[in-house]
C-alpha positions in Angstrom: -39.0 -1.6 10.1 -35.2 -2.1 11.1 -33.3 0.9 8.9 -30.5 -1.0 6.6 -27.2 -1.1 7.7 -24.8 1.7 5.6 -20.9 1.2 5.3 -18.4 3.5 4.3 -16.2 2.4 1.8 -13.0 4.1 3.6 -13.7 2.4 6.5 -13.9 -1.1 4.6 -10.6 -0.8 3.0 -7.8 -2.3 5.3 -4.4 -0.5 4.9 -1.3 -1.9 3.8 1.4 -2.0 6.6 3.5 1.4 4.3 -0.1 3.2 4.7 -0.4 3.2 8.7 3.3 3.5 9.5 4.2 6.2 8.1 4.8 8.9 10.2 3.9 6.6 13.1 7.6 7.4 15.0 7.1 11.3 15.1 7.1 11.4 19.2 9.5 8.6 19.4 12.4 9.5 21.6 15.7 10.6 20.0 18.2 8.2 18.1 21.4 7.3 20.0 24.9 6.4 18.7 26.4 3.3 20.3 29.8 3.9 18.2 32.6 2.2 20.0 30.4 -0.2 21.9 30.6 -3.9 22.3 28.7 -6.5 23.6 28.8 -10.2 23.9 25.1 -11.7 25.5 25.0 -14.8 27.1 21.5 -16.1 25.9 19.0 -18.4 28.4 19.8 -21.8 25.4 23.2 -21.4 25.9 24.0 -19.6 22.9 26.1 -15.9 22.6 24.9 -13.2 20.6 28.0 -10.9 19.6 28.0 -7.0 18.7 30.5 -4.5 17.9 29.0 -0.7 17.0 30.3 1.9 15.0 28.6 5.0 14.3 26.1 3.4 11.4 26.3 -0.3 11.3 26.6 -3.3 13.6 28.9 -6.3 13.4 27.1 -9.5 14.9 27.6 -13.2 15.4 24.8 -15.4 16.4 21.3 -17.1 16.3 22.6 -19.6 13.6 24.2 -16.6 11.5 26.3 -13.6 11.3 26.5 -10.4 9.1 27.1 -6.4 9.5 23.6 -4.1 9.1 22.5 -0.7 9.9 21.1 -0.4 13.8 18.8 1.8 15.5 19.2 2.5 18.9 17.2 4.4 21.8 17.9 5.0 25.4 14.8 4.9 26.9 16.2 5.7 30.1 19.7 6.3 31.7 21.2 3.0 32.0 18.5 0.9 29.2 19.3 0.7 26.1 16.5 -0.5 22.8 18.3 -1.4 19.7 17.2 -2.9 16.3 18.9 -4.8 13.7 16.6 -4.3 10.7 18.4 -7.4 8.9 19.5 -6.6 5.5 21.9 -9.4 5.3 18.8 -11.5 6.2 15.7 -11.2 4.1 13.0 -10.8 6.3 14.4 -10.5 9.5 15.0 -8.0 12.4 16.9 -8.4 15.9 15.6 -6.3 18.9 18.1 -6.4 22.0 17.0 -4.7 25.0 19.8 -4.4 27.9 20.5 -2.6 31.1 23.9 -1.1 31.8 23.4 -1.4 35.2 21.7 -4.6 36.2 23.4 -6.2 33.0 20.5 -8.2 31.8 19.1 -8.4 28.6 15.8 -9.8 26.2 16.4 -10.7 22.6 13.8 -10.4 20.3 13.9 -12.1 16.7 11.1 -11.2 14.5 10.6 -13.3 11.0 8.3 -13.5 8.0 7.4 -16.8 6.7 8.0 -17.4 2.7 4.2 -18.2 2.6 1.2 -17.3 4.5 -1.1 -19.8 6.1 -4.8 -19.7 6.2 -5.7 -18.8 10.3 -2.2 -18.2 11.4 0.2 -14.7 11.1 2.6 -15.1 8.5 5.3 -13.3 10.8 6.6 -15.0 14.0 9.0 -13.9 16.9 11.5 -15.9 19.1 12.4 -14.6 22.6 15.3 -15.0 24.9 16.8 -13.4 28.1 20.1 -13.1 28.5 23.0 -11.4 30.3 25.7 -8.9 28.9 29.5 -9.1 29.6 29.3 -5.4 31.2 29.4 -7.2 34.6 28.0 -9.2 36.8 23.9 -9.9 36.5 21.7 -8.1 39.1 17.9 -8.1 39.6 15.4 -10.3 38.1 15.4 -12.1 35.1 13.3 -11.2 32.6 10.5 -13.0 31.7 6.5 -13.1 30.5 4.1 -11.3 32.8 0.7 -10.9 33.2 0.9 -7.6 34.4 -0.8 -6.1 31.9 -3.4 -8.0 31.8 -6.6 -6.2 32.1 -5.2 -2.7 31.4 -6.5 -0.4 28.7 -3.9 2.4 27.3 -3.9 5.2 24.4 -0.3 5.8 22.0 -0.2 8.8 20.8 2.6 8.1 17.9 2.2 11.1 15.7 -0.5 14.0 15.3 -2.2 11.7 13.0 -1.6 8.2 15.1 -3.5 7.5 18.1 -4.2 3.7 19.0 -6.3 2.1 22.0 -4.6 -1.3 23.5 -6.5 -3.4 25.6 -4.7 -6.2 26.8 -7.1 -9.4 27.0 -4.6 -11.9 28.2 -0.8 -13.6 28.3 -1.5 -14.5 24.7 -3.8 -11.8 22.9 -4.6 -7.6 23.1 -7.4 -5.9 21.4 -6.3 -2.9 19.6 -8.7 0.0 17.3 -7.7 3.1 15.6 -9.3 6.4 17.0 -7.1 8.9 14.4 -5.0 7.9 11.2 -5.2 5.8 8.3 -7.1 3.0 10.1 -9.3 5.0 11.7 -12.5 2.5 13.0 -10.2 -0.4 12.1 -9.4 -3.0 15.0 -8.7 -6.5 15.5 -7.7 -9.1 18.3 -3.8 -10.2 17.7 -1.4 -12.3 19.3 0.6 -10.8 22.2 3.6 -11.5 24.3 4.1 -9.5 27.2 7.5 -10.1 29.2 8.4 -7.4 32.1 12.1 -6.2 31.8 13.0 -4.2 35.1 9.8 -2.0 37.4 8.0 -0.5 34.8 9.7 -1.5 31.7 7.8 -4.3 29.5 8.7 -5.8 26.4 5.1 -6.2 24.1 5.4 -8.0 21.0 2.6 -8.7 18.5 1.9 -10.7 15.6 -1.2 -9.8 13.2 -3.6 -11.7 11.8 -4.6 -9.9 8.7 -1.5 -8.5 7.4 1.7 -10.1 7.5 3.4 -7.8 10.3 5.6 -8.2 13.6 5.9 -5.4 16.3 8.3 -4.7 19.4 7.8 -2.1 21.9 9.5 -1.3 24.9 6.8 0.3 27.6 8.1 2.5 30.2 4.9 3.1 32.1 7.0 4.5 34.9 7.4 8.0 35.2 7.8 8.7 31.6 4.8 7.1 30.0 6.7 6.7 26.8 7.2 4.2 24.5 9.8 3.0 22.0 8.9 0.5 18.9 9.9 -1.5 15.4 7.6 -2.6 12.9 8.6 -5.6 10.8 6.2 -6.7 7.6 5.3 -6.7 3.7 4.2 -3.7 2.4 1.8 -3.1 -0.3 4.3 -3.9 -2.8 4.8 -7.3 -0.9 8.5 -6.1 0.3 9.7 -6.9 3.5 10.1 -3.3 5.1 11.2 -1.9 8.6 9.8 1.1 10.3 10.4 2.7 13.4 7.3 3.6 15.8 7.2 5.5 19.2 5.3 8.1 21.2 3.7 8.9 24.4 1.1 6.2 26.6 -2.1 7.6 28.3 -3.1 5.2 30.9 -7.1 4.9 30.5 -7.8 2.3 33.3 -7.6 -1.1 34.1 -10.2 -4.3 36.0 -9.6 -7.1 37.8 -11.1 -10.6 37.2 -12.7 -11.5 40.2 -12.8 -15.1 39.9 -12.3 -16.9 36.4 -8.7 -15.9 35.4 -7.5 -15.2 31.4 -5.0 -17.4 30.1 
């Protein structure tokens, strides 16, 4: 006689977005201050995006609006530069710029929630451009989807109490399950968007399925094997919240598709 299947009740209950990041940015690397910096980035449609730093707040012009909000920003290595916009003049809104100092290119990230959710589809939804700073003249390749990371299976370590397993199935979706935390024996298969910003450095978005929530990390699987992130969703209370997510990737392996290729 087949035994019956037992569940725990822990397991069953899916966390609200405030339950699993919290705490999830304790390895991040350090804050920086971009005070007395300006930038004006050409974007791929044609349009500018406009920002002027001081030490707590950014002045910006474009995507169809304008305002002044707090910023976050990381240098995830010498001369590259993540920054967040956690919109406060916008409801529901964040702007992620990543740019190079050196090479002068750049990958704008807008992340939005929708005012209602759809049966089937994520209720948050992200816009990507590349794009070129005024610093000087562009260098190196533009920035763009890959499908580099296709086939590749990593661990985060965010936090003592945060480790995640990635698998990334293909240009569209990754497969993702909690081995320590809140979510712990909770996965799923969300949508993905992988784009590859200098050697090394990729830009992985993603958009859930069962919670309304947005994501953008910047993976430096070069030499560092760190990585710098944003969260963007409704909490438990059904408020749009930002939070700040980082730590340290453990490369587990990868395979190759020897005929048949993903999408």
């Amino acid at each position: 006689m087949i035994a019956p299947v037992t569940t725990d009740s822990a397991l069953d209950e899916w966390r609200t977005y405030d339950e699993f990041a919290a705490g999830i940015d304790t390895f991040r690397l350090p804050n920086a201050s971009l005070s007395g910096t300006a930038l004006t980035l050409a974007l791929d449609d044609g349009s500018t995006l406009s920002l002027t730093f001081d030490a707590i707040a950014v002045t910006w012009s474009g995507l169809g609006a304008d305002g002044t909000d707090p910023y976050d920003a990381v240098a995830v290595r010498d001369d590259v530069v993540f920054v967040n916009i956690p919109l406060e003049s916008r409801e529901r809104e964040a702007i992620t710029v990543v740019y190079s100092t050196t090479t002068h290119r750049a990958t704008v990230v807008r992340s939005r929630i929708a005012a209602e959710a759809v049966e089937g589809i994520p209720q948050v939804g992200q816009d990507f451009w590349a794009a070129t700073t005024d610093g000087g003249t562009a260098t190196g390749s533009v920035p763009g989807p890959s499908r580099d990371l296709i086939g590749k299976r990593n661990v985060y370590r965010y936090s003592p109490h945060h480790l995640y397993e990635h698998v990334y199935i293909s240009s569209r979706r990754y497969a993702w399950q909690c081995l320590e935390g809140v979510q712990r024996g909770h996965g799923d298969m969300d949508l993905s968007t992988v784009w590859k910003f200098a050697d090394g450095l990729y830009l992985f978005c993603f958009r859930e399925f069962r919670i309304a929530v947005a994501s953008v990390w910047l993976h430096d699987l070069g030499y560092q094997l760190m990585t710098t992130g944003i969260f963007l969703g409704l909490n438990g209370d059904g408020d749009a919240e930002h939070s700040r997510g980082g730590g340290h990737i453990y490369p587990l392996g990868s395979v190759e598709y020897p005929d048949a290729q993903p999408v």
